[in-house]
N, C-alpha and C positions, 0 to 999 in steps of 0.2 A: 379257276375261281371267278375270273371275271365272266365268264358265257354263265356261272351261276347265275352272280350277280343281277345280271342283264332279264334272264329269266323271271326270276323271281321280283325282278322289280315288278317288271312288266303286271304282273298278276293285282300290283296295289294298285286298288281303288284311285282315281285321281279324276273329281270335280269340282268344278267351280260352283255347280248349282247347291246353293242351302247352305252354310256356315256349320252345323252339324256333320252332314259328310265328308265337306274339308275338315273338319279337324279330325274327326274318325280316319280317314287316307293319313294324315299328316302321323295321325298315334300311331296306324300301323306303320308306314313307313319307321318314324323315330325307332318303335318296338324293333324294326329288322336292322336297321343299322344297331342297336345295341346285343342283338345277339350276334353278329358278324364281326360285334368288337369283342364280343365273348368266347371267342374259338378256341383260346387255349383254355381258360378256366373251363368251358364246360367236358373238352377233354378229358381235362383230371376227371371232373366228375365223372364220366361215364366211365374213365378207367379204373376209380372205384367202385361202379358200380359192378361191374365185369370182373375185379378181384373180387369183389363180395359174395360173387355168386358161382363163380368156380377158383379150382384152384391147380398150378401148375407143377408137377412134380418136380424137387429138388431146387426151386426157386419161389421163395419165401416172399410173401406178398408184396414187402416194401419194396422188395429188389426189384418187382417186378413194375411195379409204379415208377420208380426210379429209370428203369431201362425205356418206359413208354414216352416220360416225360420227354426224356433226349431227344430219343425220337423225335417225337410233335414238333422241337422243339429247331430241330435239323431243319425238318421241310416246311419249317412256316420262314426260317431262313435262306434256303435254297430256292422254295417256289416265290420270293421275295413278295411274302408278306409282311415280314420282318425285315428294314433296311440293317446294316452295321451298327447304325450307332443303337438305332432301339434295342438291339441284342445286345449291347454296350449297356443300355438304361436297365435291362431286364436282368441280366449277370450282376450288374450292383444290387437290384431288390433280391436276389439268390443269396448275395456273400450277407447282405445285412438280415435279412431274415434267417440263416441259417444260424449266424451269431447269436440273433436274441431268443430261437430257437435251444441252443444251447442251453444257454445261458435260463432260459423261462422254466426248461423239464431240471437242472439240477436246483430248481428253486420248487419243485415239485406243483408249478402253475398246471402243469397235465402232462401226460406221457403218452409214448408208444409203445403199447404193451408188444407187440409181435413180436419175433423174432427176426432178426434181418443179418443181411454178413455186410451192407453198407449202411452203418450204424456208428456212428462219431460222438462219445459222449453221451451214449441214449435216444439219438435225435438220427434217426436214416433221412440220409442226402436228398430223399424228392421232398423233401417238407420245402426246403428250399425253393423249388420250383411254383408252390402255391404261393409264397409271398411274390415269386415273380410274374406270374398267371397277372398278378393284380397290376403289375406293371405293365405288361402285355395288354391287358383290358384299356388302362388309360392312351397310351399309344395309340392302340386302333382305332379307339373311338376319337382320337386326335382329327383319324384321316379319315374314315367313313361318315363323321359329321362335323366337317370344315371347323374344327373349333378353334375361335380365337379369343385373345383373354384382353381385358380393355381394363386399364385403372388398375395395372399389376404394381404391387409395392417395389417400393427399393428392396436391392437386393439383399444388403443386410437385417434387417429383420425379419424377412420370410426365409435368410436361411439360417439364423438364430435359435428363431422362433420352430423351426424344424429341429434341428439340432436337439433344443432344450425339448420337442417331444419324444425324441431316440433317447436321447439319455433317460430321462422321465419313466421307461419302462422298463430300466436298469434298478435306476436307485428308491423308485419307491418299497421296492422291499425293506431296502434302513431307513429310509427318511421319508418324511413329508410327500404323498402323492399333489403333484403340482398339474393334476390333470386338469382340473377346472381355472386354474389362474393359465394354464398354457393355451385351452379354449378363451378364455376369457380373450386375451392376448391376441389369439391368432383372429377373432373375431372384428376387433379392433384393428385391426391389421388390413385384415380381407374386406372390408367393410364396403369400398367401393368397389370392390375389384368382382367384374362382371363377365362369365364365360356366354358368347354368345354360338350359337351352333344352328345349322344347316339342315331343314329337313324338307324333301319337296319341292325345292329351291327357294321355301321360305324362310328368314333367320329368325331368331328368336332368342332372347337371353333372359339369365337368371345369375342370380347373385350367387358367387362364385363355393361360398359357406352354406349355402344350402345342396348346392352341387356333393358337399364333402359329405353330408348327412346324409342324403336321398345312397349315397353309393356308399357309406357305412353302414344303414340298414341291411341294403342288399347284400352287402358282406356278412352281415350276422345272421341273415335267410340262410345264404347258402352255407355257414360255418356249422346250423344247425344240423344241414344234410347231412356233410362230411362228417360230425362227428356220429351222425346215428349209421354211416355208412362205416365206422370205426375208422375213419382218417388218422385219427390222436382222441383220445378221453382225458376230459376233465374230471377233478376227482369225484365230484357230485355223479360219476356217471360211470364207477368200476360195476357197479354193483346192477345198472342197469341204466340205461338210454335216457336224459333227462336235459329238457328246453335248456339252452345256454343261457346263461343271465341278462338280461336287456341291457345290464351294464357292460356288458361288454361292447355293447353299440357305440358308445362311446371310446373304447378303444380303436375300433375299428375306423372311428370318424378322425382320430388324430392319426391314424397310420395312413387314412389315403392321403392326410394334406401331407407328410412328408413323399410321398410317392409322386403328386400332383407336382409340388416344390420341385422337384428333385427333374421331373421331364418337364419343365416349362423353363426353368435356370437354364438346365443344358441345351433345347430349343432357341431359346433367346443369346446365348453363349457360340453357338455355333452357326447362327443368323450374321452377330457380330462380324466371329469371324469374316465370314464371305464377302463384307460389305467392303473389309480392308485390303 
């Protein structure tokens, strides 16, 4: 992975003449470290796209998603792309997405029509693996664009304020959806709190809340893939392939600030530690 690296750097553009082609070099650059932080998600992807288009005798598609994911999931461990503890951060987005998993298809939010033989409640075990993808994505791009976070809140409201958006997508089925007072909230929260990051060996930042939407969209780009590549179906979509609802952007923009929460606590947590 690293003689990739090194390659493929080499290839980007990189001058000082004209302010247009640094920043053109700098985009592509950015562009490659965001796909190199993208290694497990685009995985899945192509590994539905490879179930989509064939299929393996006596192993039912999810299963076979599920067998692939391990995999990946092995050698981004072993060829230590993944350290301990990120495999540590990335098996907590598994157990917590699998739960609300569960928990979303018996509230009939969308289902997995296939058939599978590892199927828990309606819900086959690699679903898990995509909320963890997302964990894996923030991780990487941790390390591949130097990122550091300045003006981070106290710890108890950004892990409240997380909290209260995992419950949030529990209880708004009987009660009051507190989606937009939890944005509201975490906005106010996040307000100064600034991710700056490394591209070129120039840094650059941006407001940490916009970070969560730029990579919520992107979430609901590629959710749109996955479901027209039959990952899971929404109901709007037994009957045929149909755009995800833009509302859902918003879903997706409160699930990376718990994902983000959740590896910057435990980073700063185990920084701690060392010190003592």
């Amino acid at each position: 992975m690293k003689q990739l690296v090194r390659v493929l750097y080499l290839v980007i553009p990189k001058s000082d003449s004209g302010n247009l082609e640094k920043y053109w070099s700098e985009f592509i650059a950015f562009g490659f470290k965001q796909a190199l932080s993208c290694i497990f998600p685009a995985f899945i992807f192509c590994m539905l796209v490879v179930s989509n288009l064939t299929t393996i005798p006596f192993l039912p598609r999810y299963d076979f998603l599920l067998i692939a994911c391990v995999v990946m999931q092995a050698i981004m461990y072993f060829s230590k792309l993944e350290s301990g503890m990120e495999l540590l951060v990335i098996t907590m987005f598994h157990v917590l997405g699998l739960i609300m998993e569960i928990y979303k298809v018996s509230m009939h939010s969308w289902s997995y029509p296939e058939f599978a033989y590892t199927k828990i409640y309606g819900v086959p075990l690699y679903s898990g693996f995509m909320y963890a993808s997302v964990g894996s994505y923030v991780c990487q791009a941790w390390r591949w664009c130097s990122l550091k976070i300045i003006n981070w809140p106290e710890f108890i409201p950004a892990t409240l304020v997380s909290i209260g958006i995992y419950v949030n997508f529990f209880t708004h089925h009987y009660a009051y959806d507190f989606r937009w007072v939890l944005t509201l909230l975490l906005i106010i929260i996040f307000w100064k709190t600034k991710v700056i990051f490394t591209t070129n060996n120039i840094k650059r930042k941006m407001p940490l809340v916009l970070s969560f939407l730029l990579i919520g969209f992107f979430i609901w780009v590629a959710e749109n893939m996955a479901t027209y590549l039959g990952a899971w179906k929404y109901a709007t979509q037994h009957e045929g392939w149909k755009m995800v609802s833009l509302g859902k952007i918003s879903s997706w923009f409160l699930l990376i600030v718990l994902s983000i929460v959740i590896v910057i606590q435990l980073k700063f947590f185990r920084a701690y530690n060392k010190k003592q």
